[in-house]
GULOMI-114843 format. One record per residue (C-alpha): residue number from 1; z, y, x. Coordinates in Angstrom, 3 decimals. Layout:
<pts>
resi,Z,Y,X
NUM,Z,Y,X .
...
</pts>
This chain:
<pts>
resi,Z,Y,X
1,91.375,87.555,99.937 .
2,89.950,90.851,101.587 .
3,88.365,91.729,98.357 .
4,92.169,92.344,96.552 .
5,93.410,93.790,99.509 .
6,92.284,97.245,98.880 .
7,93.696,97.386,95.396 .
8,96.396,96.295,96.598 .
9,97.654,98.519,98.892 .
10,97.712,101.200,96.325 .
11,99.548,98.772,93.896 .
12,101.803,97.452,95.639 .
13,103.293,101.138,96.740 .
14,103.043,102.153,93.176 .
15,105.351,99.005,92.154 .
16,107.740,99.988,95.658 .
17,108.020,103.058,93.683 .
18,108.921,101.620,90.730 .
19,111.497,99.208,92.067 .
20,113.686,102.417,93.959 .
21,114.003,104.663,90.720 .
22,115.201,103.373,86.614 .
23,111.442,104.821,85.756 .
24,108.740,106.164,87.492 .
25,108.192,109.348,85.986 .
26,111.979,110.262,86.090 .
27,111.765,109.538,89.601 .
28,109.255,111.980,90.243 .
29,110.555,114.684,88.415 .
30,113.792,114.802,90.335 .
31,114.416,117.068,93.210 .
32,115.119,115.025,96.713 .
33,118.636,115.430,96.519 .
34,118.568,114.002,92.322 .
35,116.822,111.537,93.612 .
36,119.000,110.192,96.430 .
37,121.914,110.201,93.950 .
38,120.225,108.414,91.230 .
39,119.167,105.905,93.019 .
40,122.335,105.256,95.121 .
41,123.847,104.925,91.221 .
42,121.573,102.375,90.079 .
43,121.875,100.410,93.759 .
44,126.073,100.542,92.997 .
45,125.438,99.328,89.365 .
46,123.200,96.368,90.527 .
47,125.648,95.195,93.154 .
48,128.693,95.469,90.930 .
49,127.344,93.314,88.605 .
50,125.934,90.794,91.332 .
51,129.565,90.285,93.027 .
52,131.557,89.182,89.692 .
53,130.441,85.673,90.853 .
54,131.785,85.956,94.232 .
55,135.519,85.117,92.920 .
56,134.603,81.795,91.866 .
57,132.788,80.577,94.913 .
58,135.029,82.180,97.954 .
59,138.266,80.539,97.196 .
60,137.658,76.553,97.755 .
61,135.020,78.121,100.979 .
62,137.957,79.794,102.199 .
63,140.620,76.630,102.142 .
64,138.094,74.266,103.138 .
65,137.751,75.875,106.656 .
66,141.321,77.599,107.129 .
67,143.883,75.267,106.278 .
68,145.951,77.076,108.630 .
69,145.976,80.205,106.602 .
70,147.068,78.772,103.434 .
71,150.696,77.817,104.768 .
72,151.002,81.544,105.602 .
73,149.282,83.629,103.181 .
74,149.645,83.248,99.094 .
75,146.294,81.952,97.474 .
76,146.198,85.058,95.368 .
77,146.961,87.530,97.832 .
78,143.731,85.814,100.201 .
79,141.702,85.316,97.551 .
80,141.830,89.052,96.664 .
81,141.233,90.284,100.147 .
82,138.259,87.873,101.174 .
83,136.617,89.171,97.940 .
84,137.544,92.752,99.084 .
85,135.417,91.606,102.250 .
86,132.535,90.440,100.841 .
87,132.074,92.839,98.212 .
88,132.662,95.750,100.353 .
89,129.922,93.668,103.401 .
90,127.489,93.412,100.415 .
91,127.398,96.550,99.237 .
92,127.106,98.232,102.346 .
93,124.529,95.997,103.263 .
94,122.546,96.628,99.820 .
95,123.125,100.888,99.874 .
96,121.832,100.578,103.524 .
97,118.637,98.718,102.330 .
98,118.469,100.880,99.212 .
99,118.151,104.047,101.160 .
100,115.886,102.661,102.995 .
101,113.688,102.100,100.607 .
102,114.247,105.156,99.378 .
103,113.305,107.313,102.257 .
104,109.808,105.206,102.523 .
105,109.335,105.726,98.695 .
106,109.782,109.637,99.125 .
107,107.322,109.110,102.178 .
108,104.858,107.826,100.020 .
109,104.672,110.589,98.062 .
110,104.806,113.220,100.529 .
111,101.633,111.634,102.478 .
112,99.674,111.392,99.330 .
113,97.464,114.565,99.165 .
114,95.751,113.990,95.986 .
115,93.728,111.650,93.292 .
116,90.313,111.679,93.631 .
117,88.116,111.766,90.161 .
118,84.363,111.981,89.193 .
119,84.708,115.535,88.768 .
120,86.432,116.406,91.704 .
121,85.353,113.735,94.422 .
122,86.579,113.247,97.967 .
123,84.569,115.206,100.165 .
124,84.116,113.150,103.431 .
125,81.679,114.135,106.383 .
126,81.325,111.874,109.765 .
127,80.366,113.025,113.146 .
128,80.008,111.251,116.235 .
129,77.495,109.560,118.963 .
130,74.967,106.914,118.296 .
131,77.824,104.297,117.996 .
132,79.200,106.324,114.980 .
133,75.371,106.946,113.526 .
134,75.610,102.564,113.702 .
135,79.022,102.630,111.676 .
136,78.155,106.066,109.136 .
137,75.878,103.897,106.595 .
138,79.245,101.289,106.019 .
139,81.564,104.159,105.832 .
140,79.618,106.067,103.117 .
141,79.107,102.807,101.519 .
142,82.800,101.804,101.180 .
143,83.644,105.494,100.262 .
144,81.326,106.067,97.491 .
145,82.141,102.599,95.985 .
146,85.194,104.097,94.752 .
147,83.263,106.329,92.422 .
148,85.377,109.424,94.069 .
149,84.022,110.112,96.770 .
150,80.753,111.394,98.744 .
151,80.067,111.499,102.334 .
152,78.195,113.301,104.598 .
153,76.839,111.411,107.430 .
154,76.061,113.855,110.794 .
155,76.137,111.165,113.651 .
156,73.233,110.957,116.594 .
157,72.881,109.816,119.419 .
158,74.022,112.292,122.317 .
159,77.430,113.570,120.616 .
160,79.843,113.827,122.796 .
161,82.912,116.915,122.821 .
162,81.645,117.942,126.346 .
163,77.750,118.118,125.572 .
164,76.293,121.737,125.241 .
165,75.916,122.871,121.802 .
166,78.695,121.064,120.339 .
167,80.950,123.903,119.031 .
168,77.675,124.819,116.917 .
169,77.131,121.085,115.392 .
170,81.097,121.032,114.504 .
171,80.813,124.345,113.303 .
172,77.464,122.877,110.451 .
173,80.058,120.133,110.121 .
174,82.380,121.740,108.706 .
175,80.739,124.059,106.063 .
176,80.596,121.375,103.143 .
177,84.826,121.603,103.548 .
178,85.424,118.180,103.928 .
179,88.732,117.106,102.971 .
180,88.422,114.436,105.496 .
181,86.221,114.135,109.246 .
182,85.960,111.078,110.734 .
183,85.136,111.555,114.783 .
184,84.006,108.701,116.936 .
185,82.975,109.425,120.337 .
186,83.485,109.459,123.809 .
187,80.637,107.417,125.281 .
188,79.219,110.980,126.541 .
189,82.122,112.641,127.434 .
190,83.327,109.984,129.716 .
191,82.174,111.143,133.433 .
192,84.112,114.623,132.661 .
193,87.427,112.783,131.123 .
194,87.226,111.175,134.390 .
195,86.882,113.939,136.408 .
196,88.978,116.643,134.298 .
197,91.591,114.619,132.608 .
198,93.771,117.573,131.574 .
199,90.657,119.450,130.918 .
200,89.038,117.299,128.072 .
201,92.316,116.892,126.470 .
202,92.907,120.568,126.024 .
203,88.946,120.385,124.684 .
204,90.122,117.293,122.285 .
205,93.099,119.202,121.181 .
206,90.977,122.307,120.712 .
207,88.442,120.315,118.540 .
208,90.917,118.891,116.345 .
209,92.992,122.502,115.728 .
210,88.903,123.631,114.395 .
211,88.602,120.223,112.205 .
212,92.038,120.867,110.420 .
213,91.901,124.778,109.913 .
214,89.529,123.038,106.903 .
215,90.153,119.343,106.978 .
216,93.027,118.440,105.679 .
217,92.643,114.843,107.391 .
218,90.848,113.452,110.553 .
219,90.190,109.779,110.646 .
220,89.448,109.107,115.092 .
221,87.894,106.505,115.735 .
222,88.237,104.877,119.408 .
223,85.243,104.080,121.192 .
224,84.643,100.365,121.121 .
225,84.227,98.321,124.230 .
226,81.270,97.773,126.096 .
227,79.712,95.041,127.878 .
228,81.060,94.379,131.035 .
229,77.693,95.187,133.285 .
230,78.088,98.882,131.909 .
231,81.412,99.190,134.204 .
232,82.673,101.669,131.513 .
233,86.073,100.272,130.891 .
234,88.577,101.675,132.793 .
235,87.162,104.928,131.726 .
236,87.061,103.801,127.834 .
237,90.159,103.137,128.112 .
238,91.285,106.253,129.810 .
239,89.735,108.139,127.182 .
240,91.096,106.322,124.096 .
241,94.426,106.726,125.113 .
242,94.312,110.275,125.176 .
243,92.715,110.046,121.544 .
244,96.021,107.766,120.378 .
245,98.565,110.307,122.392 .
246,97.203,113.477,121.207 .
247,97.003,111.257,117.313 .
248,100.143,110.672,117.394 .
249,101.776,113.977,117.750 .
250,99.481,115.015,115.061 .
251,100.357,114.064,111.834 .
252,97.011,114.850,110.434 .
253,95.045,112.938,112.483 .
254,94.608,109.183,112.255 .
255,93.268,106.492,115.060 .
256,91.353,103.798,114.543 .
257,91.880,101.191,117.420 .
258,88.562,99.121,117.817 .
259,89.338,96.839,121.018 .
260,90.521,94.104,118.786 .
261,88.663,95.362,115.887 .
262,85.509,94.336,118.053 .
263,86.720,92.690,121.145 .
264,88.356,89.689,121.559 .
265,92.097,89.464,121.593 .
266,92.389,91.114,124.937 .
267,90.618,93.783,123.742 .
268,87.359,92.928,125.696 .
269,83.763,93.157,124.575 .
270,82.137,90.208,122.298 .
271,79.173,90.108,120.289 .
272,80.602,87.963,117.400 .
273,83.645,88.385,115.834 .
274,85.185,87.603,112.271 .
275,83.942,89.416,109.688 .
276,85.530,90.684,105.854 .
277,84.380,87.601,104.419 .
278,86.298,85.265,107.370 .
279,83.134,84.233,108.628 .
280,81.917,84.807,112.594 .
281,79.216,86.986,112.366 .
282,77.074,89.314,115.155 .
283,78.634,92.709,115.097 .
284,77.177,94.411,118.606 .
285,72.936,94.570,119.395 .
286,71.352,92.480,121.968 .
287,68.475,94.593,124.122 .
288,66.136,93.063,125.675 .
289,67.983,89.735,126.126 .
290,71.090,91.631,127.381 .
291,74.440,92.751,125.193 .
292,74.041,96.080,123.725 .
293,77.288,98.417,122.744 .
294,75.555,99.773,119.618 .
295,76.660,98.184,116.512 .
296,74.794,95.460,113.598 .
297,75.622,95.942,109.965 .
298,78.866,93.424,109.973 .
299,80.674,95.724,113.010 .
300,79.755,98.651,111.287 .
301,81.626,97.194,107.980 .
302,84.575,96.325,109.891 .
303,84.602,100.373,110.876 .
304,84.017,101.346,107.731 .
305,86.673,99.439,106.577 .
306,88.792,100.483,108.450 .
307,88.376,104.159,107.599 .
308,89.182,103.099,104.451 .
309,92.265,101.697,105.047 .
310,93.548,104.990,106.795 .
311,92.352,107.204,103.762 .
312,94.029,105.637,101.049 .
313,97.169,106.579,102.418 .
314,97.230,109.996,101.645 .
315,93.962,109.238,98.744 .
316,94.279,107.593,95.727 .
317,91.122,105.304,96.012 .
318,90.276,101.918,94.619 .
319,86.892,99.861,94.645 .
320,84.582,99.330,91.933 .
321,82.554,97.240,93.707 .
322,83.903,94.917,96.199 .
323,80.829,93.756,98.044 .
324,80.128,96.872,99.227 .
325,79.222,95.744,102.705 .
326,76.883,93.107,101.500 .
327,75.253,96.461,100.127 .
328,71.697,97.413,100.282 .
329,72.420,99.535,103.304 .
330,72.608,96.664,105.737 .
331,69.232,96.874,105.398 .
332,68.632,100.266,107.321 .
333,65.999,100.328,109.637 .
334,68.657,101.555,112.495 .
335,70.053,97.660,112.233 .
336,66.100,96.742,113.646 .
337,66.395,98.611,116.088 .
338,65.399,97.125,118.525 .
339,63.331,94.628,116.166 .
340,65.484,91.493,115.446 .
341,68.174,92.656,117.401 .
342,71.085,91.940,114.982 .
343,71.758,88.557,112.918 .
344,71.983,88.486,109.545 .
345,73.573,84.951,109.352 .
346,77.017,83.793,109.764 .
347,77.723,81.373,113.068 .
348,78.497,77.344,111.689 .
</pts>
């Protein structure tokens, strides 16, 4: 299930590869214009050999349905130009899909920054709110499970892009040169993004321009929803959609959507969703009797999971162990906090 998933992502575009070129390495020793050409060669070999058969089968298809057309046209003279047809239909149809695979395969290659390896690890650090210091002990764990990786985890509570003394905590972020930063806030910047819409995003588009002048990726992660007595969701959502916009005109950056991730299908707050194992599980903390936005061990895995899933397209990555989020680091005392306030066991 889940557990092959990850491997194969990274196998699956490795045999895409495979399939669009005669061999791999050939393929990627060709320039992009080689490459067009030899594969538009092998496409036209394939189909040429494909559409012998077609002579046999169109003739009696033909008659069957156009009796009209065999008083006036000689069988040989029909028979040569329906086979014209299809040929000419099915090769168009195959060089279309061909280069279509192409340009994807070339895409692949271009987004891939670089393999990973014992002796040259992924540097990853994570900064964020209090939220994000929930989700940091399931990102490091699925991370370093690869073997190639090692994170730094700089979440607390009170992070937020507008809070004095920011610049100076992104600034200590960034001096292990992490290849990658995953962000995840918002929760304390929301009264300003409210107030100074066009403000914050300049500050959000200043903050990334800092993270990539050493990152060469940013994995930003939206700001889940909260429980309904908070009244914080029309300004959640105000704020996450200038985290997607301003993500997608960046092609460094990365956003992690978390309304379905850990709401409901509309997007809206739950405490229990499915988890990586397809079981219902408590992902959000209950306080004092009352929902709680921070997150339990099985919402954090489903972030750290997804961070995952965003980094191994441009990192080599696989898993060596594949219950990483059944890992000791569920056990963190942040998950008791407050005592007993996340479940352990899966909902029958």
């Amino acid at each position: 299930m889940f557990r092959k998933y990850y491997k194969g992502c990274l196998i699956a575009s490795i045999c895409f590869l495979v399939a669009c070129s005669s061999t791999e390495s050939a393929f990627r020793n060709l320039s992009l214009e080689e490459k067009k050409t030899s594969t538009t060669s092998v496409s036209v070999q394939e189909i040429t050999t494909t559409t012998v058969i077609l002579p046999t089968l169109t003739p009696s298809t033909v008659f069957q349905t156009t009796s009209s057309l065999e008083e006036l046209t000689p069988m040989s003279s029909l028979v040569i130009e329906n086979e014209i047809a299809v040929e000419t239909t099915f090769l168009t149809d195959q060089t279309d899909d061909e280069e279509k695979l192409e340009r994807e395969a070339i895409d692949l290659l271009e987004m891939l920054i670089r393999t990973p390896s014992k002796n040259e690890p992924l540097r990853v650090t994570s900064i964020g709110d209090s939220v994000s210091y929930d989700a940091d002990p399931a990102i490091k764990a699925v991370l370093e499970s690869t073997g190639v990786a090692t994170v730094e985890n700089r979440s607390f509570g009170g992070v937020g892009l507008t809070q004095k003394g920011f610049q100076t905590y992104l600034a200590d972020s960034l001096n292990t040169e992490p290849e990658v930063m995953t962000v995840m806030v918002g929760g304390w910047d929301l009264a300003f993004a409210e107030e100074r819409q066009e403000e914050y995003e300049q500050i959000v588009e200043n903050s990334i321009e800092e993270i990539l002048k050493i990152s060469s990726l940013i994995i930003w992660i939206g700001m889940p929803p909260t429980p309904e007595a908070e009244g914080l969701e029309e300004t959640r959502h105000l704020v996450n959609q200038i985290y997607r916009e301003i993500s997608d005109r960046q092609k460094e950056v990365e956003f992690i959507d978390t309304d379905k991730l850990l709401g409901d299908e509309k997007g809206n707050f739950v405490g229990f969703v499915t988890a990586l194992d397809g079981e219902t599980y408590q992902v959000r903390k209950v306080r004092d009797g009352k929902d709680d936005g921070h997150l339990c061990p099985f919402g954090a895995a489903l972030i750290g999971s997804s961070v995952f899933e965003k980094i191994v397209k441009y990192f080599s990555l696989f898993l060596e162990e594949e219950e990483w989020w059944l890992g000791e680091w569920t056990r963190d005392k942040r998950y008791d906090d407050p005592p007993q306030g996340c479940s352990y066991k899966p909902i029958k």
